[in-house]
C-alpha positions as a Markdown table, in Angstrom:
| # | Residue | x | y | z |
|---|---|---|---|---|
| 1 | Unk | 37.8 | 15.8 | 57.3 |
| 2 | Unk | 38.3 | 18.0 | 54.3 |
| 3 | Unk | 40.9 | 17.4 | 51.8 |
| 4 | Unk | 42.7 | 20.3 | 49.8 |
| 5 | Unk | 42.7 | 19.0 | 46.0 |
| 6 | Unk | 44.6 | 20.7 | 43.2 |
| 7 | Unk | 43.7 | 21.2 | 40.0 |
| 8 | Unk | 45.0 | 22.0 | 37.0 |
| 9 | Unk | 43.5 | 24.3 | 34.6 |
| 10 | Unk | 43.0 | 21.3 | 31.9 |
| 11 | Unk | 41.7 | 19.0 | 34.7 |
| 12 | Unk | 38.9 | 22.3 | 36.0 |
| 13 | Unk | 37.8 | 22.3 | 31.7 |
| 14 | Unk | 37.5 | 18.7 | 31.7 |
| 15 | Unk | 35.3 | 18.4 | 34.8 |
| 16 | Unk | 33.1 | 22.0 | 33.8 |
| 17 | Unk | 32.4 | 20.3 | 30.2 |
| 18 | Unk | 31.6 | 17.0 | 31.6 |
| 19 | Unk | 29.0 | 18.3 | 34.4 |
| 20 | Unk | 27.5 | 20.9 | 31.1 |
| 21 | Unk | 27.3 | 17.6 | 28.8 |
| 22 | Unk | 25.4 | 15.7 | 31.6 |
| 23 | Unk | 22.5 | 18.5 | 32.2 |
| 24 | Unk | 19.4 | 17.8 | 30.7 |
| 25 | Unk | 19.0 | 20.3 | 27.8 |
| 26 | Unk | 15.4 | 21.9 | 28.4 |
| 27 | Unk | 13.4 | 22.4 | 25.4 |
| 28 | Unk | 14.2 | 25.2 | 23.5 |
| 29 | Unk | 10.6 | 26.3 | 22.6 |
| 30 | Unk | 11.6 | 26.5 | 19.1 |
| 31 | Unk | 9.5 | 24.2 | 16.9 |
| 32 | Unk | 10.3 | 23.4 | 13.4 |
| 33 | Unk | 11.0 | 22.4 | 10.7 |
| 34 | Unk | 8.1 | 22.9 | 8.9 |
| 35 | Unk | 7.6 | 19.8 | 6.4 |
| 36 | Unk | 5.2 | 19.1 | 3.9 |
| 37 | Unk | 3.9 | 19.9 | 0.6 |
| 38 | Unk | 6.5 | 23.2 | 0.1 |
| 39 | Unk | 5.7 | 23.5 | -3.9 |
| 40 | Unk | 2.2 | 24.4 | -5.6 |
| 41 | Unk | 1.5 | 24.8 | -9.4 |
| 42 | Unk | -0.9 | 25.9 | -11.3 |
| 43 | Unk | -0.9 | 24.4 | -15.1 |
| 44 | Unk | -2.5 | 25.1 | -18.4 |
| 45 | Unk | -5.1 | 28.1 | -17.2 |
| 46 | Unk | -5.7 | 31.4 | -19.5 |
| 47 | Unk | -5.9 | 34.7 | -17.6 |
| 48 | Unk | -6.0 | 37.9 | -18.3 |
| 49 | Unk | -3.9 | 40.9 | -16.8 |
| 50 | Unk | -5.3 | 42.0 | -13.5 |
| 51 | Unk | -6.4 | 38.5 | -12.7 |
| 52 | Unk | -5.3 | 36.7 | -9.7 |
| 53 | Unk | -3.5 | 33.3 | -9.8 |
| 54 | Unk | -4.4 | 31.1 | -6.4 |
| 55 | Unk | -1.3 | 28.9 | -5.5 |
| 56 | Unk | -2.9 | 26.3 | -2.9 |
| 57 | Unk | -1.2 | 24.6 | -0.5 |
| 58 | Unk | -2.6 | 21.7 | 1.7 |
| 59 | Unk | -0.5 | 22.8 | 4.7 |
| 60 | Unk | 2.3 | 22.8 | 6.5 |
| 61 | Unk | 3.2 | 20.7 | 9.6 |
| 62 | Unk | 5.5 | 21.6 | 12.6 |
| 63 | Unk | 7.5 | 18.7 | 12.6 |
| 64 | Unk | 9.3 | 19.8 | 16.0 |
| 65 | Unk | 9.0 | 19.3 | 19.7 |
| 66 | Unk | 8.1 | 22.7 | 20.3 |
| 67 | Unk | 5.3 | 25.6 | 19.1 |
| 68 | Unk | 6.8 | 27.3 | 15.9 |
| 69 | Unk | 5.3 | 30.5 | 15.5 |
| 70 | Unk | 4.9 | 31.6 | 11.8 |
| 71 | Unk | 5.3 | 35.6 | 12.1 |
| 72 | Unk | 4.8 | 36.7 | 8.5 |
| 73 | Unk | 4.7 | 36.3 | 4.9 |
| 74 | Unk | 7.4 | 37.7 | 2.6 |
| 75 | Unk | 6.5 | 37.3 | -1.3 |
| 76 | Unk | 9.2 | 37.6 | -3.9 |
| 77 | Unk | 6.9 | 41.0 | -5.3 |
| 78 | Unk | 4.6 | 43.3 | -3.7 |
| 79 | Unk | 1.5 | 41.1 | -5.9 |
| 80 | Unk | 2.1 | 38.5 | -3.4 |
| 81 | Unk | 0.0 | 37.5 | -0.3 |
| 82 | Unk | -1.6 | 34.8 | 1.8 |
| 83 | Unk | -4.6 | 34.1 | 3.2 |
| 84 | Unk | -3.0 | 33.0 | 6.8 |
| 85 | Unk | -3.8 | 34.8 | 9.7 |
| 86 | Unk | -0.6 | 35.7 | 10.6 |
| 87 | Unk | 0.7 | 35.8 | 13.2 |
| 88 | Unk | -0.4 | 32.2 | 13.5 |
| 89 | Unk | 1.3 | 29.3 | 16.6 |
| 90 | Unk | 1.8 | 25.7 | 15.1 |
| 91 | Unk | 1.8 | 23.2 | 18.1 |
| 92 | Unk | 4.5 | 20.5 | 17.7 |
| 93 | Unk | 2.9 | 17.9 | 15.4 |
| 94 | Unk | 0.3 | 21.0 | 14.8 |
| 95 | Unk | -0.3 | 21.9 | 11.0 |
| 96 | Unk | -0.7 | 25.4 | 9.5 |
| 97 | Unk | -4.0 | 24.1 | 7.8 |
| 98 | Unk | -4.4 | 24.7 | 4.1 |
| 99 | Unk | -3.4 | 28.1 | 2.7 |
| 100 | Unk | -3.3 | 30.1 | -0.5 |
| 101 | Unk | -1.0 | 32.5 | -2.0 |
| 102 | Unk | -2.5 | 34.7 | -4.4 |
| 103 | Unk | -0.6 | 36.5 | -7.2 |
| 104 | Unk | -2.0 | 39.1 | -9.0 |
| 105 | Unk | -0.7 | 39.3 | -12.8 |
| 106 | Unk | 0.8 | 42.5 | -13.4 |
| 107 | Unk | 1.7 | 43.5 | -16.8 |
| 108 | Unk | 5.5 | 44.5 | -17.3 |
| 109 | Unk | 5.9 | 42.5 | -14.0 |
| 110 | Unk | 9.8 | 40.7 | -13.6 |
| 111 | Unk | 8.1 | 37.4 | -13.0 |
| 112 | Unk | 5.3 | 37.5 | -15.4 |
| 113 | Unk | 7.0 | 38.3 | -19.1 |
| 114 | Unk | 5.1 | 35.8 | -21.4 |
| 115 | Unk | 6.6 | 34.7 | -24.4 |
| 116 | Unk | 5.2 | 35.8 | -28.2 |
| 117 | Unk | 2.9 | 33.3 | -27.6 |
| 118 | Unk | 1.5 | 34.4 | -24.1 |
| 119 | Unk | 2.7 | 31.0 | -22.0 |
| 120 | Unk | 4.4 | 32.2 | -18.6 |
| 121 | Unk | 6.9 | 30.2 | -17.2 |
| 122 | Unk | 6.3 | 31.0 | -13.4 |
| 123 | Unk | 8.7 | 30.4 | -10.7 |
| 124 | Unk | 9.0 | 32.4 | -7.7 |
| 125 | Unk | 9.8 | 31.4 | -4.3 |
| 126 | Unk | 7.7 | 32.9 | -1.3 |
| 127 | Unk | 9.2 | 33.1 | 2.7 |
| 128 | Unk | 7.0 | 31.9 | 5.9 |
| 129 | Unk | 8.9 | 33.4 | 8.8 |
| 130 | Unk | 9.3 | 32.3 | 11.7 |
| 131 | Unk | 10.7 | 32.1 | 15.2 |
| 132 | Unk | 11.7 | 28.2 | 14.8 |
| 133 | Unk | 15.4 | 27.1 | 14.1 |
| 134 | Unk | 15.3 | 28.2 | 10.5 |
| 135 | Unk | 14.1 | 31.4 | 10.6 |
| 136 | Unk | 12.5 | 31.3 | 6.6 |
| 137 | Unk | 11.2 | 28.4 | 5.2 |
| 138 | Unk | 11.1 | 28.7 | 1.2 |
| 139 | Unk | 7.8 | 28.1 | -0.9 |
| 140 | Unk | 7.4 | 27.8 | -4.3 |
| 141 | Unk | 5.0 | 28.9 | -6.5 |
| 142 | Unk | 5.2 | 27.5 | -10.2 |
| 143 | Unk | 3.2 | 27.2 | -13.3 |
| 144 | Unk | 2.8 | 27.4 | -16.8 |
| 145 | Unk | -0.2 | 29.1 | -18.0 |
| 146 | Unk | -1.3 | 31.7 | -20.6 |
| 147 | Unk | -1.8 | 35.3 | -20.5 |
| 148 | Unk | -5.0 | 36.1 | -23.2 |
């Protein structure tokens, strides 16, 4: 026998948001975030214009349930790069493996105006995008060195 129930427009919410909230949420496939060692320096070196500063970093590691895929590298100038092999897939619990970003010292560069008595105070961020929950994750490349 079949029963003929009305319901109110409150009562249809209630029971749609309760059968929602009781679905298991598949993973997302989004990994992230990426944690770790997100600031390198490099301290008390002489270079010369031209040169090329090596910020090393020991790696970053997918701290999510899912692969994060890391789809580029944005510097804060155009004398920034990496040496990932981009694009690159970080399993969950996976790590990026150590990485450099190079930065080649420009002269009349924004980021590279050394005081009159050549030390550079060097702080510029660097971007790892990626198709995780956050879509940048911020690096920092720092240092105080001298310009001969």
């Amino acid at each position: 026998m079949k029963r003929i129930i009305r319901l109110t427009e409150s009562d249809l919410a209630r029971i749609v948001r309760r059968v929602i909230n009781e679905q298991e949420v598949p993973p997302s496939g989004n990994g992230g975030p990426l944690t770790g060692q997100l600031l390198s320096r490099v301290d008390g070196k002489t270079f010369q214009w031209g040169d090329t500063v090596q910020f090393k970093f020991p790696g970053l590691k997918n701290s999510g349930q899912g692969d994060l895929v890391v789809n580029s590298f944005m510097g804060s100038s155009d004398n920034m790069t990496t040496d990932l092999k981009l694009p690159m897939t970080v399993p969950a619990g996976g790590s990026t493996g150590p990485f450099t970003v190079m930065v080649r010292l420009q002269q009349g560069g924004t980021t590279t105006r050394p005081d009159m008595n050549g030390v550079v105070d060097y702080d510029v961020p660097a971007y790892l995008v990626t198709n995780g929950k956050k879509s940048k994750y911020q690096i920092y490349c720092r240092g105080r060195f001298y310009i001969n």
